[in-house]
N, C-alpha and C positions, 0 to 999 in steps of 0.2 A: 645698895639695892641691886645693882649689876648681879653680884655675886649671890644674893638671895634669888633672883630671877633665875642665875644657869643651877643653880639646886634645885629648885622645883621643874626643870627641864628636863635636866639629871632622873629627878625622882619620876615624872609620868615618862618618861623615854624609857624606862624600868621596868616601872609597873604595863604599859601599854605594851611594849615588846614580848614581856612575857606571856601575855593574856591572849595578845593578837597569835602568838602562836601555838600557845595553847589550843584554842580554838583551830588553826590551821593544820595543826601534826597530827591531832588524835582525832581517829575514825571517828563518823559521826556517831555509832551506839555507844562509844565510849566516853563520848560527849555529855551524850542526851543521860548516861547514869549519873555523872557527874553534878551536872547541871540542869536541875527541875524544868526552867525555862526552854530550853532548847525541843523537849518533846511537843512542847506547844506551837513552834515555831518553823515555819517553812524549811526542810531539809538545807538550803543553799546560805540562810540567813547566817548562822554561826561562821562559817566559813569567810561571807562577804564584809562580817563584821570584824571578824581577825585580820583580814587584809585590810581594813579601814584601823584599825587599832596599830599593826607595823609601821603601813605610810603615816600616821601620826605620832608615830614615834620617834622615827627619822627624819620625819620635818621637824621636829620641834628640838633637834641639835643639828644635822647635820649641815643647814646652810649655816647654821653663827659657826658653826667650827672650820667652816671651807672660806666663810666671809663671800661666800656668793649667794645670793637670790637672799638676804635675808629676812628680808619681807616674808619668805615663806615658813617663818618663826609664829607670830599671831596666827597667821593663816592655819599651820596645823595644831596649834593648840584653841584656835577656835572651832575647827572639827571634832576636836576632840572633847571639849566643852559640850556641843552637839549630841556623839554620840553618849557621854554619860547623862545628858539630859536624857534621852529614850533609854538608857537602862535605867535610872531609877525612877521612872514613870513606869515603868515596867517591872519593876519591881513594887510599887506602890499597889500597882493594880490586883499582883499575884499577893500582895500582901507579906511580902517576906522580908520585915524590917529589919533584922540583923544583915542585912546584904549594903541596905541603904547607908552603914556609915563608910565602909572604903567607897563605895558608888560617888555620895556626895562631897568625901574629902577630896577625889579624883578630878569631879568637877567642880568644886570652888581654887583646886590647882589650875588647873585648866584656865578656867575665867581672870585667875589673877598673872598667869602666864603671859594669855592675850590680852590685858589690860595693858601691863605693863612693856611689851613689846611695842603694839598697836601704839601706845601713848609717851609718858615723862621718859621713858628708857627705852627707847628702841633704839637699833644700833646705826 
């Protein structure tokens, strides 16, 4: 289980990383073409959401890989659990259900990350 746990850490540390900087590198019009939702959304929102998506990326490997503060393993993959709860509410609302399955695969990782930390396997 160990070893299925740091693959799903692996996998949102990936997928999060990416997105989180996605969000952070390209200018906001380039954003807002991309991504429907962002026009709707407070200028500053994508931005603060990318940097919440990085710091849970790097929480959720880089205290088990240092063996320090690892507690901070649950802790960023229950943020991140978090943030894809308000995208695919957010998605739900704009009504754009092809968005909802990486959304919700993201966060049932997520959830079973922080279960599995938090709980039988934490380090």
């Amino acid at each position: 289980m160990n070893i299925v746990l740091w693959v799903i850490a692996a996998l949102l540390a990936a997928a999060f990383l990416f997105s989180g900087l996605f969000k952070l590198v390209l200018p906001h019009e380039k954003y807002v073409a991309a991504q429907d939702w962002a026009a709707d959304a407070p200028r500053w929102a994508p931005r603060a959401i990318g940097a919440l998506e990085v710091l849970g990326a790097i929480g959720v490997v880089l205290p088990a890989l240092v063996g320090i503060a690892t507690v901070l393993v649950p802790i960023a993959a229950t943020g991140l659990a978090l943030v894809m709860i308000g995208a695919v509410a957010l998605h739900l609302r704009r009504g754009e259900m092809p968005t909802l399955i990486p959304g919700g695969a993201l966060l049932i990782l997520a959830v079973a990350l922080a279960w599995g930390r938090f709980g039988p396997y934490a380090f």
